[in-house]
Each structure stands twice: as structure tokens, then as C-alpha cells.
N, C-alpha and C positions, 0 to 999 in steps of 0.2 A: 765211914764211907757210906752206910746208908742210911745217911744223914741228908750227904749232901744228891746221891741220888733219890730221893723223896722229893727235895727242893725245886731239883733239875726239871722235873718231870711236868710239871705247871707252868715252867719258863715258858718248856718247849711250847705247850698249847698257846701261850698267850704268843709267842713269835710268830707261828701258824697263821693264828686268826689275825692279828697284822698284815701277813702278807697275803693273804686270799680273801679279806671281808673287809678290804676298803673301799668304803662308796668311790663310784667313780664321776667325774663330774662330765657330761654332755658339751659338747664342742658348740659354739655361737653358730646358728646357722646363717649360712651364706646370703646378701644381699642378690636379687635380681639383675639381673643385666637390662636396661631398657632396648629395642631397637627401635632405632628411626626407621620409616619406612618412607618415607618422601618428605620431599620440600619442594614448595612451587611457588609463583607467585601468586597473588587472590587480593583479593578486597579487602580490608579491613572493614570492623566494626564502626571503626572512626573513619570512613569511606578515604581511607590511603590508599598508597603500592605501600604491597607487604608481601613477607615470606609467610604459608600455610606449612607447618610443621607439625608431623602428624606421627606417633610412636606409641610402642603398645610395651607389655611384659610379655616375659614367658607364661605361658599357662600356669609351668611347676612351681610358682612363687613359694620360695624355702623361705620367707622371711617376711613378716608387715612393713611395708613400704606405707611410711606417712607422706612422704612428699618427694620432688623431682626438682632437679636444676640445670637448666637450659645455657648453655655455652656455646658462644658465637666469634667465629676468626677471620680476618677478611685476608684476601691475598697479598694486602701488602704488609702484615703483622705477621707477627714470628709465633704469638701466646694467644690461647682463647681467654675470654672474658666470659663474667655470667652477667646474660641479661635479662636472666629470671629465674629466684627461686623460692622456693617453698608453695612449687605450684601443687593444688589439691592431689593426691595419688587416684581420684577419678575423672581428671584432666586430662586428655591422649591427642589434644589439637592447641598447638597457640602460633598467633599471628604477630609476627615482629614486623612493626611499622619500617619503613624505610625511607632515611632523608632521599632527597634527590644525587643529593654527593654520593648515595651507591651506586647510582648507574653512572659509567663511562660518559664524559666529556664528546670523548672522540671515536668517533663512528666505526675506526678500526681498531681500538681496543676488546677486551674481554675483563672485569671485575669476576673475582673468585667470593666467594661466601661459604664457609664449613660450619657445621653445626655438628657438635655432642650432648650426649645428657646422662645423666646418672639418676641414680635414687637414694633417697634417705631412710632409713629403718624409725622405727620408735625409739632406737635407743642412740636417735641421731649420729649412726656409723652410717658413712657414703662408701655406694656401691660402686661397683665398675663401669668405667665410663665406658658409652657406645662405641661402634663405629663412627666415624665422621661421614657425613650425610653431604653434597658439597650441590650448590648450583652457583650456574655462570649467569653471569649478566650483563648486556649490550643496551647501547646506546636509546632513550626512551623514542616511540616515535612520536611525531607531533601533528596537532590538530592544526588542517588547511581549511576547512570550510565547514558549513552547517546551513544548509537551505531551507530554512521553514515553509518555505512555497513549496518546495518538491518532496520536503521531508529526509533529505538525504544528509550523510552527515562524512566526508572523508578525510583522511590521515595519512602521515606521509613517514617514511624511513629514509634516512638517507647508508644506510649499512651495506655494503657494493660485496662481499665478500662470500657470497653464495644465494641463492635462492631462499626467499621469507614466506614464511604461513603469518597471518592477521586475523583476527577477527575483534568484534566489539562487540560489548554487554551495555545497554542504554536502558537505563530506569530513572522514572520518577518520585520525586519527594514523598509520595506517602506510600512507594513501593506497592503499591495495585496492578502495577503494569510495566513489566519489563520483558526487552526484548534482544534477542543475542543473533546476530549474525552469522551465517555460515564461512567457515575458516577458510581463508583467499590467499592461494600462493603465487607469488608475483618474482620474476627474475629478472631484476632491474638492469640496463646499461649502465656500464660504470660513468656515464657523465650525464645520470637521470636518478632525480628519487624514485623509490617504489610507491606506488599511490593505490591506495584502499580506498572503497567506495560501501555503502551501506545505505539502503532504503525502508526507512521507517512507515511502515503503512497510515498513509495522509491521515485516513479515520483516527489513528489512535492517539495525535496526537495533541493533547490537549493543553492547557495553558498552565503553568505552573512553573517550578524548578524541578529541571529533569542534570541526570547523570551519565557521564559517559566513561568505559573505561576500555582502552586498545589493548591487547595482547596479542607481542609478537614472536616468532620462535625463529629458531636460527639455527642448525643441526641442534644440538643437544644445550643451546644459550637460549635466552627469556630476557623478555623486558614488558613492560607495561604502562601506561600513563593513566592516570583519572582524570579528570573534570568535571566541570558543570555548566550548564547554560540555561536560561529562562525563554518560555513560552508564551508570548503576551495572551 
């Protein structure tokens, strides 16, 4: 018998330290949530209509975020898509080009647009996706005239379904001189376009390829068009 307690007695210690001196391994910390913070429409780089999509992290970033992936769903689909990832993780603005087949046909519709995004860590684990971010979109308006004698340049909506704010951003080719109009709210008859008007100061206008770009609102909807015209 005290044989076998002499034995015992070392068991016990080596049982102990198993059960109280095992390393314990630290939990993967949490990826970042990104939010979106706005979406609007803007100018592209490639002088388009485009969405300006703009989103930050939390301050408490638990986790290195190497990079982000930008998912876009239009109203008449069921699933988002990515239309862009492994953007740089010091990237917080991107501009998704937009064919014309986004905006509405017909003057009283409405096109839906959602946007999500997520993050990717170092160890290529994706975070949780955003809120959905969403803008409406109405019919583009369209260029009626352009006067180089008077310098004036107007546009027209045909969108009958509430009262419109307009305005336009007009710049030239080497970008030294650009000028943006004050925003014009017009409350059209429903058997009348609404018509913007815009005057370019005669002086400034010099000869070259100049740019033009309409933006229209409509309660809580947007729409825009670009173009161009030459200056002899």
C-alpha cells in the first residue's frame, strides 16, 4: 500500500498541471464592418454618368484589412454582383461608370441601384457586409440648345411628376476653366417640358472642346447627362 501511494502522488501533480497550465490559444480577431456613407451621381474620370461611392471603417479596426469588395444590385435583380474587388484598403471613393440603359426609358418610371461592401483581412477572411446604400434614378435630361453668340446653353426634362432642381457643370478640355451654374427649380405643366437655361460669361468663352454635364433631382431621385461641344 505505500507503494502504490508514493506512485499516486506524482500522478496527481502531473493531472493538476494539465488541467491549469494549458496554453490557451487567442480567438482570430474580428474583421471591420465598412459603412457606406453616400452614393450620388458625379463625373467620372473617363468624363461619364457615374455613381460616387464613398465609405470609411470604424476607427476600432480589430483587424488588418488588406483590401474591399464593392457589390452592386439594380431593382430589377434578386442577387448583388461584385463590380470591384481587391480595391487598395486606402481607397474610401470609387466611381462606377453607368451605361445609359441605367437610367429609365420612360419619364415616369424610377430605376433602383443598391450598393454593399465588405472587407478582406491578410489572412483573406471577408468581413461583414455593409448596410445597403441605395439611389434612385429618373429619366436623363436632354440638351435643347447651345448659343455661342449669347453664350447660353439650355436643357430640357420631360419628368411631369413633381417639381425639378437642375443645374450644370460646363468645362473645358484642358480644365483651366470651369463654371457650374446655380440650381433652377422649375414646376413644369404636365403637357410642357421643364426647360433650364444657363449663361456662360461671353469673355470666358474661348475656342476649343468644352464639356457639359446636367444634374437633375427629383424628391430623393437623380439623374444626369454629359456631353461635349466645340468652340470655333
Amino acid at each position: 500500500m505505500a507503494i502504490l501511494k508514493s506512485t499516486a502522488f506524482p500522478v496527481t501533480i502531473v493531472i493538476l498541471f494539465c488541467l491549469y497550465c494549458t496554453p490557451s490559444v487567442a480567438p482570430l480577431a474580428s474583421i471591420p464592418k465598412p459603412e457606406i456613407h453616400a452614393v450620388r451621381l458625379d463625373i467620372s474620370a473617363k468624363l461619364k454618368e457615374a455613381v460616387h461611392i464613398s465609405w470609411s471603417l470604424p476607427q476600432q479596426a480589430s483587424s488588418t484589412v488588406k483590401s474591399f469588395t464593392l457589390l452592386r444590385m439594380s431593382g430589377a435583380d434578386s442577387l448583388y454582383s461584385v463590380i470591384s474587388e481587391n480595391i487598395p484598403v486606402d481607397t474610401h471613393n470609387f466611381w462606377d461608370n453607368l451605361e445609359p440603359a441605367a437610367f429609365p426609358v420612360s419619364s415616369s418610371e424610377i430605376d433602383t441601384v443598391y450598393y454593399k461592401i465588405f472587407a478582406i483581412d491578410d489572412l483573406e477572411r471577408s468581413g461583414d457586409t455593409s448596410e445597403p446604400c441605395t439611389l434612385y434614378l429618373v429619366q436623363q435630361p436632354v440638351l435643347k440648345s447651345i448659343d455661342l453668340n449669347t453664350g447660353s446653353i439650355s436643357w430640357l426634362s420631360n419628368i411631369h411628376f413633381g417639381g425639378l432642381i437642375s443645374y450644370c457643370k460646363i468645362w473645358n478640355d484642358s480644365l483651366n476653366k470651369t463654371f457650374v451654374g446655380p440650381e433652377q427649380p422649375v414646376y413644369p405643366p404636365t403637357d410642357k417640358s421643364a426647360v433650364f437655361t444657363y449663361h456662360i460669361p461671353l469673355q470666358s468663352i474661348s475656342s476649343g472642346h468644352w464639356y457639359y454635364a446636367f444634374f437633375l433631382r427629383i424628391s430623393d431621385a437623380h439623374s444626369i447627362r454629359i456631353g461635349d461641344f466645340n468652340v470655333p
